[in-house]
KEPA-885134 format. One record per residue (C-alpha): x, y, z. Coordinates in pm, whole numbers, padded with zeros to 5 digits, m for minus. Layout:
N
[vexgu [X Y Z]]
...
This chain:
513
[vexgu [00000 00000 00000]]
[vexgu [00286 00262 00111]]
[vexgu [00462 00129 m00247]]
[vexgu [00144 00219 m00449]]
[vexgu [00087 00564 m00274]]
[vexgu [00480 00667 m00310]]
[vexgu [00414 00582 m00675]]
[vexgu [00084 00769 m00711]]
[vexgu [00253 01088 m00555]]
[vexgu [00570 01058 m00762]]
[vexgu [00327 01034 m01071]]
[vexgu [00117 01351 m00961]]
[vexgu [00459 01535 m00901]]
[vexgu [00560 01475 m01230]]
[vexgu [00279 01680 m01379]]
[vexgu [00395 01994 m01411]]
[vexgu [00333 02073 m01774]]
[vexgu [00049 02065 m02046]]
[vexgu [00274 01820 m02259]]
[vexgu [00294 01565 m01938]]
[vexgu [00109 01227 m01901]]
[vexgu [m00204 01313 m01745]]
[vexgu [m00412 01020 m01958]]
[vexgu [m00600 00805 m01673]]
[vexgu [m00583 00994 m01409]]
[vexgu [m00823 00951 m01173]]
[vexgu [m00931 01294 m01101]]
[vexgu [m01291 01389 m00908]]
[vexgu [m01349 01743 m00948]]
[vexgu [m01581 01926 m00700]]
[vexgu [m01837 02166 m00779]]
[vexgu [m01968 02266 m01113]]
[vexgu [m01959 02637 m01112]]
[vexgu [m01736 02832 m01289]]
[vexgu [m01446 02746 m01150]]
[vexgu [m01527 02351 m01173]]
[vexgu [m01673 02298 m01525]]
[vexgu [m01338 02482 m01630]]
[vexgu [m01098 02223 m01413]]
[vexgu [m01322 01929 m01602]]
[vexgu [m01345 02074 m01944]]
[vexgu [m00897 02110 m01885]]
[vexgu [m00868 01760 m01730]]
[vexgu [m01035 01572 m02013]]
[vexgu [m00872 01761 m02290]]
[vexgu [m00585 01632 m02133]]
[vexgu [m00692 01258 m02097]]
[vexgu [m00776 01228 m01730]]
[vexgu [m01034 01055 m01632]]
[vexgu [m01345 01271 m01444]]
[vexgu [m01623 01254 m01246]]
[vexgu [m01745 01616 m01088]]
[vexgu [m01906 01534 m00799]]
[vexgu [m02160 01886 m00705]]
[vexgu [m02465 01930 m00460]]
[vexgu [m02642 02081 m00797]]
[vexgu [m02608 02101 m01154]]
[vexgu [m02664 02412 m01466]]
[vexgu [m02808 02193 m01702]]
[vexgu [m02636 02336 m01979]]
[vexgu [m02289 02262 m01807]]
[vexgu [m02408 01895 m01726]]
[vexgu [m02498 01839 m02066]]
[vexgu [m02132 01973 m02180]]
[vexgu [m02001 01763 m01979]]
[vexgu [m02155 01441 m02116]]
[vexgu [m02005 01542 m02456]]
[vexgu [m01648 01646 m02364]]
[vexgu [m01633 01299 m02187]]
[vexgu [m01644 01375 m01792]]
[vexgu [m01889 01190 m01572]]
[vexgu [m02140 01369 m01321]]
[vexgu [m02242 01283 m00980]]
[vexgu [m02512 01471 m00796]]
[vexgu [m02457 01425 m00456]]
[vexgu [m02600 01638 m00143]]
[vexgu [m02229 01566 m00075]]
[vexgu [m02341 01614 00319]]
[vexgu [m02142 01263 00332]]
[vexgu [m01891 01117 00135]]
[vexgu [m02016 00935 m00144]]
[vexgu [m01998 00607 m00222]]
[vexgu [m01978 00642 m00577]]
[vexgu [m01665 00888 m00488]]
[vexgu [m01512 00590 m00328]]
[vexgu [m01553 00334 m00551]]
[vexgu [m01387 00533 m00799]]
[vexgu [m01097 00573 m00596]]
[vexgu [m00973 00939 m00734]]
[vexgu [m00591 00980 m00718]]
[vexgu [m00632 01303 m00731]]
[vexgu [m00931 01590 m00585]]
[vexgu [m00947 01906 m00722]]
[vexgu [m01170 02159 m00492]]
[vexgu [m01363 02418 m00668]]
[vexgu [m01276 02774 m00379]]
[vexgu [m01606 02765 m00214]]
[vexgu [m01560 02361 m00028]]
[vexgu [m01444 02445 00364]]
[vexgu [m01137 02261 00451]]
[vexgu [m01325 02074 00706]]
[vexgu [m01554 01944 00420]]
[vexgu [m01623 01596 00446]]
[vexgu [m01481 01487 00108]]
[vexgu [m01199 01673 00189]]
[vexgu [m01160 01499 00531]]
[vexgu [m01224 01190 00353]]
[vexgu [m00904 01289 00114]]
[vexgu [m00705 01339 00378]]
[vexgu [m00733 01044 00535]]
[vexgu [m00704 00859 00217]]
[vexgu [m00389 01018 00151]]
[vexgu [m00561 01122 m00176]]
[vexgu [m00391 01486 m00308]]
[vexgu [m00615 01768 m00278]]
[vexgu [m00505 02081 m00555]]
[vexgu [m00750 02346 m00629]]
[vexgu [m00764 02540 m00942]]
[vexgu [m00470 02752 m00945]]
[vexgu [m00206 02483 m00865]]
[vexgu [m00394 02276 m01199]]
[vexgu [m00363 02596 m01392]]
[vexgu [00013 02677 m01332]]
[vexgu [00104 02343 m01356]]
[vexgu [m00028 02335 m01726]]
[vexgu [00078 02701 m01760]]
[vexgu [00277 02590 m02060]]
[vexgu [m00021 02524 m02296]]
[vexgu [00037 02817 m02523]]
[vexgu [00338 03029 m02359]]
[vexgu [00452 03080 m02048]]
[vexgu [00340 03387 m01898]]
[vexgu [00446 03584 m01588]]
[vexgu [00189 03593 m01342]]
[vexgu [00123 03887 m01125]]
[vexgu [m00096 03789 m00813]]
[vexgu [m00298 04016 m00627]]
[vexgu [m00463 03929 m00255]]
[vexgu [m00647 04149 00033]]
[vexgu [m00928 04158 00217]]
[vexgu [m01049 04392 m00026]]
[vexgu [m00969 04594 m00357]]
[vexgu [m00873 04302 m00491]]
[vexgu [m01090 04337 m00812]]
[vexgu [m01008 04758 m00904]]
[vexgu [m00634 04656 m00853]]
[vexgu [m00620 04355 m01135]]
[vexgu [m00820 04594 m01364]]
[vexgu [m00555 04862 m01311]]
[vexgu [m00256 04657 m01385]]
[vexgu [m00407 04456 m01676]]
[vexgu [m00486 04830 m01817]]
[vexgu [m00163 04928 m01732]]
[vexgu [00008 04660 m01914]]
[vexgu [m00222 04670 m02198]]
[vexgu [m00142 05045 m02274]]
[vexgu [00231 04924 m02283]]
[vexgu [00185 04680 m02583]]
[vexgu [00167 04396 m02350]]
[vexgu [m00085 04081 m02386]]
[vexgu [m00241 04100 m02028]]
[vexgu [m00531 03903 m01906]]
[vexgu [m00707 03970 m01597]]
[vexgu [m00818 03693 m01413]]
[vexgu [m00872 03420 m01124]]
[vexgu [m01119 03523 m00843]]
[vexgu [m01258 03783 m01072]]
[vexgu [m01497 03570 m01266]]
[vexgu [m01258 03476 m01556]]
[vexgu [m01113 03113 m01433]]
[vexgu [m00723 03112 m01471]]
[vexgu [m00757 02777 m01657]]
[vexgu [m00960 02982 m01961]]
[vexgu [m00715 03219 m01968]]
[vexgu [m00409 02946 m01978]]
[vexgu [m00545 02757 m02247]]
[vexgu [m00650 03104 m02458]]
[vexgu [m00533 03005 m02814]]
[vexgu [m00371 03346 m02844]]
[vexgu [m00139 03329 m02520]]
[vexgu [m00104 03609 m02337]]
[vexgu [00233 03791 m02182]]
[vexgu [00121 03806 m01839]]
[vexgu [m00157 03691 m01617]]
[vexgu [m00315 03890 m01337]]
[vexgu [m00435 03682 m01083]]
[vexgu [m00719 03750 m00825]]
[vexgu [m00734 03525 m00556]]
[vexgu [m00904 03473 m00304]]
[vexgu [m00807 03326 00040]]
[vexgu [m01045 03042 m00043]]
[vexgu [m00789 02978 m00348]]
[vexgu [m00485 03020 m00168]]
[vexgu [m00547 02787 00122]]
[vexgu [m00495 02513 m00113]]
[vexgu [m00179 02637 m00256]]
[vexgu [00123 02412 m00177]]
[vexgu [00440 02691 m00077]]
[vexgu [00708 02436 m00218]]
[vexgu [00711 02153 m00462]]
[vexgu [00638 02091 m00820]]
[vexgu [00308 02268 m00736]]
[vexgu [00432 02590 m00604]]
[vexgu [00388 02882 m00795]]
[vexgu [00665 03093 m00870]]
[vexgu [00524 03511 m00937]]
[vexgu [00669 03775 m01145]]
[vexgu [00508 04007 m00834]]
[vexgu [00300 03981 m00582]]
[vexgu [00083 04208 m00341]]
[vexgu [m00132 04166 m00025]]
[vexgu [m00311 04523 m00046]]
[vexgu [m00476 04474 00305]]
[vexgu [m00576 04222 00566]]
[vexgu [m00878 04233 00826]]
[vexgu [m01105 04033 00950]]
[vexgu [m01317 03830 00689]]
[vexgu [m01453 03469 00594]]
[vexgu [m01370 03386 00913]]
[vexgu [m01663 03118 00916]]
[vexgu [m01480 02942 00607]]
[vexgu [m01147 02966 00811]]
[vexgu [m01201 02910 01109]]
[vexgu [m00954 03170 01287]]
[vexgu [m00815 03497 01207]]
[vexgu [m00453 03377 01225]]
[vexgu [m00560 03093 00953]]
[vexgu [m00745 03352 00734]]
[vexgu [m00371 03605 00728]]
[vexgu [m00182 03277 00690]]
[vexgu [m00384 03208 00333]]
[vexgu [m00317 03545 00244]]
[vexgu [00041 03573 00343]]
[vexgu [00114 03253 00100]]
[vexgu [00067 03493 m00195]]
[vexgu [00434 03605 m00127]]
[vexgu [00601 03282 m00147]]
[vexgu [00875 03243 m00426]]
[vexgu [00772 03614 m00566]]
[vexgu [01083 03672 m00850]]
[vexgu [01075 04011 m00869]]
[vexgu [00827 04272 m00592]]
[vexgu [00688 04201 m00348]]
[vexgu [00470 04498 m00311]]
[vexgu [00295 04567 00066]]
[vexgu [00089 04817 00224]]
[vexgu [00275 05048 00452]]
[vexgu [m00077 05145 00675]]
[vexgu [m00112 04783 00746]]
[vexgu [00139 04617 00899]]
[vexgu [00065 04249 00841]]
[vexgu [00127 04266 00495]]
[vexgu [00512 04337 00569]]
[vexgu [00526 04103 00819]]
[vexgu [00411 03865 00584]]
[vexgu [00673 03989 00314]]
[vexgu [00909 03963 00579]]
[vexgu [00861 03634 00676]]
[vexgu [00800 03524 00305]]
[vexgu [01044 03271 00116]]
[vexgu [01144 03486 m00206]]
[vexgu [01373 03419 m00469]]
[vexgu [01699 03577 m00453]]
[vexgu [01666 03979 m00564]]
[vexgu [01329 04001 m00465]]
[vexgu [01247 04351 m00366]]
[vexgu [00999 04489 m00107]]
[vexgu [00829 04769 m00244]]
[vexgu [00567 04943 m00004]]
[vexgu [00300 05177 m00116]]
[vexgu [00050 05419 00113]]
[vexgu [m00084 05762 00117]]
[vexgu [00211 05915 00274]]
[vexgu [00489 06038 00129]]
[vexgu [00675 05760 m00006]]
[vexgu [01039 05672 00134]]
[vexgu [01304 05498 m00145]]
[vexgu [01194 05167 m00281]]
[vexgu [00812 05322 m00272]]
[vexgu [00517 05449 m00411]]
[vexgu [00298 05734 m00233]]
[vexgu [00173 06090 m00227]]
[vexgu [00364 06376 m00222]]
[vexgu [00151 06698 m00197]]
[vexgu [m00175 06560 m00446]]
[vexgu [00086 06362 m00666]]
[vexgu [00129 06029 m00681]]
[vexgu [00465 05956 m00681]]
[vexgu [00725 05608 m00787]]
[vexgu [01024 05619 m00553]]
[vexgu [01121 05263 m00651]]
[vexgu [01214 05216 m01008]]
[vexgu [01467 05471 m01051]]
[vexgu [01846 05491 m01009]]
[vexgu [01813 05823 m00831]]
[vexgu [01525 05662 m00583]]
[vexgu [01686 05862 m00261]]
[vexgu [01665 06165 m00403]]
[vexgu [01398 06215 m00627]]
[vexgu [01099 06069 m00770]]
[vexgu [00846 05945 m01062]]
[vexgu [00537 06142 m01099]]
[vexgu [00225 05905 m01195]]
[vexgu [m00074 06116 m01133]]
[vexgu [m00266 06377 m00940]]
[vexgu [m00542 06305 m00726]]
[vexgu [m00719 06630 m00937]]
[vexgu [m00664 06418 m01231]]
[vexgu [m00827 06129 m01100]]
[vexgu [m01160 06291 m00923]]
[vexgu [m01377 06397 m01238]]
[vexgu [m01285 06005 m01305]]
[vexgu [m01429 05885 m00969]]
[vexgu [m01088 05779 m00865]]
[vexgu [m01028 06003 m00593]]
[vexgu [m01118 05793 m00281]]
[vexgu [m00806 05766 m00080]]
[vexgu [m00879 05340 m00075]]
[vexgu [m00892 05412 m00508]]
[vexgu [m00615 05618 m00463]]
[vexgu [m00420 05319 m00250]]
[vexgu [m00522 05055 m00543]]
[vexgu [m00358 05304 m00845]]
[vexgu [m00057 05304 m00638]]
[vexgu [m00019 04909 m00573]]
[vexgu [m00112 04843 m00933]]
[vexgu [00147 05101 m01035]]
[vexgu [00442 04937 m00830]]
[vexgu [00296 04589 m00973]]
[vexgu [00363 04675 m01305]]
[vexgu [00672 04951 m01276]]
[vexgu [00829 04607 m01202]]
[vexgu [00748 04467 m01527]]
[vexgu [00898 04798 m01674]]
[vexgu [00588 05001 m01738]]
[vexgu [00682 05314 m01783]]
[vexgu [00514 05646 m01609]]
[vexgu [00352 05801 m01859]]
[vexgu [00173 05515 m01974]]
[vexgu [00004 05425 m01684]]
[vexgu [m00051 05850 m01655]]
[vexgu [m00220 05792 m02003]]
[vexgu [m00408 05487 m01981]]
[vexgu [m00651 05680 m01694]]
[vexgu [m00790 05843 m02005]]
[vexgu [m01085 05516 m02036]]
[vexgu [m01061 05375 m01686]]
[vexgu [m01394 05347 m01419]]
[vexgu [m01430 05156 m01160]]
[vexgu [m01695 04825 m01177]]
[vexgu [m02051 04876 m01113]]
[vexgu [m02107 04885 m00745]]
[vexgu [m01812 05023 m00586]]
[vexgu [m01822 05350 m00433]]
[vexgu [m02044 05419 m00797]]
[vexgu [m02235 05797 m00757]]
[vexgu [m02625 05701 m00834]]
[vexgu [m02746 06089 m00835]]
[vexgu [m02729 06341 m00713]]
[vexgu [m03052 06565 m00612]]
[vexgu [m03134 06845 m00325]]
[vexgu [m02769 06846 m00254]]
[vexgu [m02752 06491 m00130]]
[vexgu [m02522 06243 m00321]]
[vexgu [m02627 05908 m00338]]
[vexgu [m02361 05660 m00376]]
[vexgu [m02352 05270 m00424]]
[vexgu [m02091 05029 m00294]]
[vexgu [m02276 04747 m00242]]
[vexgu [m01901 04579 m00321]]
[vexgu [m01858 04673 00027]]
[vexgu [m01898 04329 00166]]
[vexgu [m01701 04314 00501]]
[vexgu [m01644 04612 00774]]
[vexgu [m01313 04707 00629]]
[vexgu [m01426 04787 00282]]
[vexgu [m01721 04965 00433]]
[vexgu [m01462 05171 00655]]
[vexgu [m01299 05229 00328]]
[vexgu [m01606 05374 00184]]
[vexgu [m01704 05587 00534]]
[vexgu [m01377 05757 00532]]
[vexgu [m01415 05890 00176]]
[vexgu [m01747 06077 00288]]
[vexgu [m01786 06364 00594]]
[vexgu [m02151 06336 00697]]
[vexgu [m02320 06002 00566]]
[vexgu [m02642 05856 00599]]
[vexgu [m02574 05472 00629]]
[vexgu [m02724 05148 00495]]
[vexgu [m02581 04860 00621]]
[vexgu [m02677 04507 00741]]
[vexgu [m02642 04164 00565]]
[vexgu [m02487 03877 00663]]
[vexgu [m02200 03933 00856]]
[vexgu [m01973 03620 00831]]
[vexgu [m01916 03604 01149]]
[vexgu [m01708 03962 01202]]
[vexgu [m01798 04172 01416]]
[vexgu [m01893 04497 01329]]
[vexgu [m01859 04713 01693]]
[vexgu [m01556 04889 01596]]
[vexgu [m01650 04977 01254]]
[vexgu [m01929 05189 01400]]
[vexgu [m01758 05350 01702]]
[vexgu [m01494 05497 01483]]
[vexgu [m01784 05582 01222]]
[vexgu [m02016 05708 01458]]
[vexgu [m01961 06104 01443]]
[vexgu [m01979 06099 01079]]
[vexgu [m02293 05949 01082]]
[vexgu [m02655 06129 01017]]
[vexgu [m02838 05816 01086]]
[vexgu [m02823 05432 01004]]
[vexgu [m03083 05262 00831]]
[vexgu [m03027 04871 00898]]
[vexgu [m03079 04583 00689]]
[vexgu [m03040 04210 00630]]
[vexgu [m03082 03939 00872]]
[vexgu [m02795 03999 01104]]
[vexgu [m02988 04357 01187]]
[vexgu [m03004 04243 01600]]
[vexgu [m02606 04274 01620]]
[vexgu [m02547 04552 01420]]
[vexgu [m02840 04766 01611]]
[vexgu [m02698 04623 01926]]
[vexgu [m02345 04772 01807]]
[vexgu [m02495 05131 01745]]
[vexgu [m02692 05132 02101]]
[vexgu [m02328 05058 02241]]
[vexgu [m02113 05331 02021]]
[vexgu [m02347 05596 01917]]
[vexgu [m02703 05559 02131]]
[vexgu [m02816 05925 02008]]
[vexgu [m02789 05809 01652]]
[vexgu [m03137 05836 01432]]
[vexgu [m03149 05444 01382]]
[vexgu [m03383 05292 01140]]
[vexgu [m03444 04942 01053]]
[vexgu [m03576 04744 00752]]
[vexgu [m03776 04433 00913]]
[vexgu [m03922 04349 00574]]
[vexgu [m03708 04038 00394]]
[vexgu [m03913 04079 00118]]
[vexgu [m03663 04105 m00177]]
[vexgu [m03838 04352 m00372]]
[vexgu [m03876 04635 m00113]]
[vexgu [m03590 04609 00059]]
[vexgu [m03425 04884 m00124]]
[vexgu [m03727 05120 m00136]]
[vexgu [m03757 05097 00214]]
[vexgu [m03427 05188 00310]]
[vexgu [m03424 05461 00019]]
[vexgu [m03706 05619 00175]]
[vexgu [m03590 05630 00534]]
[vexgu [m03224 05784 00412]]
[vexgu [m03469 06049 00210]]
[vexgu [m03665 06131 00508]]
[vexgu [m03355 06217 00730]]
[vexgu [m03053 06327 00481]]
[vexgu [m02980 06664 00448]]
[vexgu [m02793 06931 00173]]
[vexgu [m02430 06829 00173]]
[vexgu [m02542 06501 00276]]
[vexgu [m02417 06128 00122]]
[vexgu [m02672 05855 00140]]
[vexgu [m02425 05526 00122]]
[vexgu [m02453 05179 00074]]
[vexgu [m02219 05053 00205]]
[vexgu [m02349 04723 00371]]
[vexgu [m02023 04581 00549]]
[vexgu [m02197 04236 00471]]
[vexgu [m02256 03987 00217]]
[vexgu [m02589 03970 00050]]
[vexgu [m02710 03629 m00001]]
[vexgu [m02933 03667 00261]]
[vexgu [m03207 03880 00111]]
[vexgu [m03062 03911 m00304]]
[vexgu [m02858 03689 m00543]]
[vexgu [m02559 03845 m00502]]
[vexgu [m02376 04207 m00410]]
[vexgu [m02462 04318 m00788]]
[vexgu [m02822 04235 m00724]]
[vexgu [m02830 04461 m00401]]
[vexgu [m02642 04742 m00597]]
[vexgu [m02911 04708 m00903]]
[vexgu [m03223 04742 m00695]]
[vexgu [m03032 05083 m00484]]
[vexgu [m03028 05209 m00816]]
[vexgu [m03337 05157 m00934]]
[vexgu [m03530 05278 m00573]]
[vexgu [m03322 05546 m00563]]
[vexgu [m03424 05660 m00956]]
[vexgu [m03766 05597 m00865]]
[vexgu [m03777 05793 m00517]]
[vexgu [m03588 06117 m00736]]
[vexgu [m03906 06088 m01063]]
[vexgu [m03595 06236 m01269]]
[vexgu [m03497 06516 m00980]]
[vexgu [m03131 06413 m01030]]
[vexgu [m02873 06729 m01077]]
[vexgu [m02661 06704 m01417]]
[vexgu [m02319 06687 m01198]]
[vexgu [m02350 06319 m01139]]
[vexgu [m02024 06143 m01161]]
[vexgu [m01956 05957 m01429]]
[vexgu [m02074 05601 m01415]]
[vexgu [m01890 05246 m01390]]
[vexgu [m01890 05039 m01648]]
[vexgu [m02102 04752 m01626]]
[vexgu [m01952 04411 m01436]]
[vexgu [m01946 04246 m01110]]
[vexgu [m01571 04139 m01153]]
C-alpha cells in the first residue's frame, strides 16, 4: 500500500506541464460552477479521467459535460459518497467555495488522496500556449479595481495581459486562450490560496505579488483569524521580482518579511504618505514612484494627481491606495510612467463600488454594495464627511462594533438591513445611542431597497451622502452584491421621478468582476 501511494505521488509530481502524461488519471473534481466545469473541461482535454461530484447542476454545463467525456455525480455531498469511493480518485481538485473541514476533503485526507484546487492545476499546465508571468494580487479587499488597473496598465504598454482568477474569468480559460497572453493577473481569493502548496512541483513561482490589506473576513470558512492572514500571506512565497505591501497595514510586511522569495526580490511598499526609497505614495496631491529609478533617494516618478483622478471617480483615498499598488505591480514589469498617466484616459471603476447614483437636493447618493465586510465599508465611510448609512447583511461572522464607534460622528443616521440587523443595532446602542437608527424588518426582496431609500430620504440633508455601504454579504435577502447594488439604483431613480442634478459622476462600467 505505502509502495502504491509513493508511486501515485511521484506520478502527480511529475505533472507539471500541459505536454505531461495526465491520460487516466483519476481525477474527481468538486463543484460545477465556474471554476469547476473549467478544471473538467482542462482535465479531459488532457486525458484524465473525471467525475465532478456537485450538490447541484446548470443543465447546460451537465450536458457539456456528457459530450467532452467527464462523468457527473449529484450528490447532497453532506457525506462522502460512495460512488466517490468506488472510484478511488488519485487526485481531488476543490472548486474555492468547499471548507477545509468538508467531508470529502476529510475523507481525502485520510485517504492520503492529493487535494489541488484550481490555481495549482492551472500553473502546472501554464505551458499550454506560452509561459506567462503571473502577477498575483490578494487582500481583504480591492482586490478586483487593482487587477483591472494593472491589466490596463500593461495593456497600454503593448503587453498581452489578461485579468483573471477570483474575478470571474477562471485562470484555466485564460491558460489555455489560443492566443497566449504575456502576463496573467491573478485575483485570488483566500479560499484559493489555502490550497496552494508553498514548495514543490506545485508551487507557484510570481513575477510580483501584493497583499493590499488584511482584516477580518470569511472567518466562518477559516475558522480563525490567524488561519485567514496565513492564506493570504502565502501569496508572497517564491515572488521573482516585488513584493509589493501596504505600509498602513502592517501584516502585509510582516508577511513579506517572513516570506520565502527568490533571490533579488524587492519589497516595495505603497500608502498615502509620502513615499520613502523603494516606494510608491503621495507627495503633496501627486502620486509619486520612488522605486524604479536609479536616483530613488533623491527624487521621484510622478504618476498622477489626485485632481486628475476625481472627475474620473478615482479620488477615494482606498482608489487612490489601489492606483498606487497596481502602479508598483507593473513599474516592475517595466511600465513606464507616462503610460500608466495615459491609460486613466478610459478607466472606471466596476458597477457597485463607491459608484455615484445621483445626485438631487444636494444629497449624493452613492452605491458600494461591493462593500462586503467592515473594512471595505470603513474604506467607503472615510471617503465621505456626513453620511447617511445602509448597512446590514450577513456578517460572516465579524464583528462589526468597531467599525461603527470609529464611524459614529460621521454618521446622520443608520438605516439597517439584512438578517444579522439584531447585532449591528446592538453595536450602534453601544457606540453611538443618540444616533437616528432605522431598521428594515421586511425580507421581502423587492422592497428592501425602497424601504431603506425612503428612510435615508426622510432624514438626509444638503451636503449630505446617502451610502450603501453594507459591510456584509448579501445572499441573505438578493442573489448576489450586484443584485443589491441594481435594486439601490433603481429605488433610488424611482424615489428622485428624474430630480437628479446634471453633476453626477460619471458612471462604472457595467460588471461584477
Amino acid at each position: 500500500m505505502a509502495d502504491a501511494a509513493a508511486t501515485g505521488a511521484a506520478r502527480l509530481d511529475a505533472l507539471t506541464s500541459w505536454h505531461a502524461d495526465w491520460a487516466g488519471l483519476r481525477v474527481a473534481v468538486l463543484g460545477l460552477g465556474v471554476t469547476g466545469f473549467a478544471v473538467a473541461d482542462t482535465l479531459t482535454e488532457l486525458g484524465a479521467d473525471v467525475l465532478v461530484v456537485a450538490p447541484s447542476v446548470d443543465d447546460d454545463r451537465a450536458r457539456i459535460l456528457d459530450v467532452i467525456g467527464a462523468r457527473l455525480l449529484v450528490h447532497p455531498l453532506d457525506s462522502v459518497p460512495e460512488e466517490l469511493v468506488a472510484f478511488a480518485p488519485e487526485l481531488v481538485v476543490a472548486s474555492p467555495g468547499f471548507h477545509p473541514d468538508h467531508p470529502v476533503l476529510e475523507w481525502a485526507g485520510a485517504s492520503k488522496v492529493a487535494v489541488w484546487g484550481d490555481i495549482e492545476l492551472a500553473w502546472r499546465v501554464r505551458d499550454k500556449v506560452n509561459e506567462a508571468e503571473w502577477i498575483l494580487v490578494t487582500g481583504t479587499n480591492g482586490k478586483t479595481t487593482t487587477v483591472q488597473l494593472a491589466a490596463t496598465f500593461l495593456a497600454a504598454n503593448g503587453l498581452r495581459a489578461a485579468p483573471c482568477g477570483n474575478i470571474g474569468v477562471p485562470v484555466l480559460d485564460a491558460v489555455r486562450d489560443p492566443g497566449g497572453f504575456d502576463v496573467l493577473v491573478v485575483e485570488l481569493s483566500s479560499y484559493q490560496l489555502h490550497h496552494l502548496p508553498k514548495t514543490g512541483p506545485g508551487a507557484l513561482h510570481p513575477w510580483a505579488s501584493v497583499v493590499l490589506n488584511v482584516a477580518d473576513d470569511h472567518l466562518d470558512w477559516h475558522g480563525s483569524p490567524e488561519a485567514y492572514r496565513a492564506a493570504k500571506a502565502t501569496v508572497y512565497e517564491n515572488t521573482k521580482v516585488a513584493c509589493v505591501y501596504n505600509r498602513a497595514d502592517e501584516a502585509t510586511r510582516t508577511m513579506v518579511e517572513e516570506a520565502e522569495v527568490e533571490d533579488g526580490a524587492r519589497a516595495i511598499g505603497f500608502g498615502l504618505d509620502t513615499p520613502g526609497p523603494s516606494d510608491f505614495g503621495v507627495v503633496e496631491g501627486i502620486l509619486c514612484d520612488r522605486a524604479f529609478l536609479d536616483e530613488r533617494r533623491t527624487a521621484a516618478l510622478e504618476i498622477i494627481t489626485v485632481d486628475e483622478l476625481e472627475p474620473r471617480g478615482l479620488a477615494a483615498p482606498h482608489v487612490v491606495a489601489n492606483i498606487l499598488a497596481a502602479s508598483a505591480l507593473v513599474r516592475s514589469f517595466g511600465v513606464p510612467v507616462g503610460v500608466i498617466h495615459d491609460a486613466f484616459g478610459d478607466f472606471r471603476l466596476d458597477a457597485h463600488r463607491i459608484e455615484t447614483v445621483a445626485v438631487a437636493g444636494g444629497i449624493r447618493w452613492i452605491d458600494d454594495s461591493k462593500a462586503t465586510n467592515p473594512h471595505a465599508a470603513e474604506a467607503s465611510l472615510r471617503a465621505f464627511r456626513s453620511v447617511v448609512w445602509i448597512v446590514g447583511g450577513l456578517l460572516k461572522g465579524v464583528d462589526a462594533d468597531a467599525l461603527v464607534a470609529a464611524h459614529a460622528e460621521r454618521l446622520r443616521a443608520a438605516i439597517v438591513i439584512g438578517v444579522d440587523r439584531a447585532a449591528l443595532v446592538a453595536a450602534f446602542r453601544r457606540h453611538a445611542p443618540a444616533l437616528p437608527l432605522f431598521e428594515v424588518e421586511s425580507d421581502d426582496t423587492e422592497t428592501v431597497m425602497h424601504d431603506a431609500v425612503a428612510l435615508a430620504a426622510a432624514v438626509a440633508e444638503d451636503g449630505d451622502t446617502v451610502l450603501l455601504a453594507p459591510a456584509a454579504a448579501s445572499m441573505d435577502q438578493f442573489a448576489d452584491y450586484g443584485d443589491r447594488g441594481r435594486r439601490f439604483h433603481d429605488a433610488v431613480r424611482s424615489m428622485l421621478g428624474g430630480e437628479a442634478d446634471g453633476d453626477t459622476a460619471p458612471h462604472a462600467s457595467p460588471g461584477e468582476g
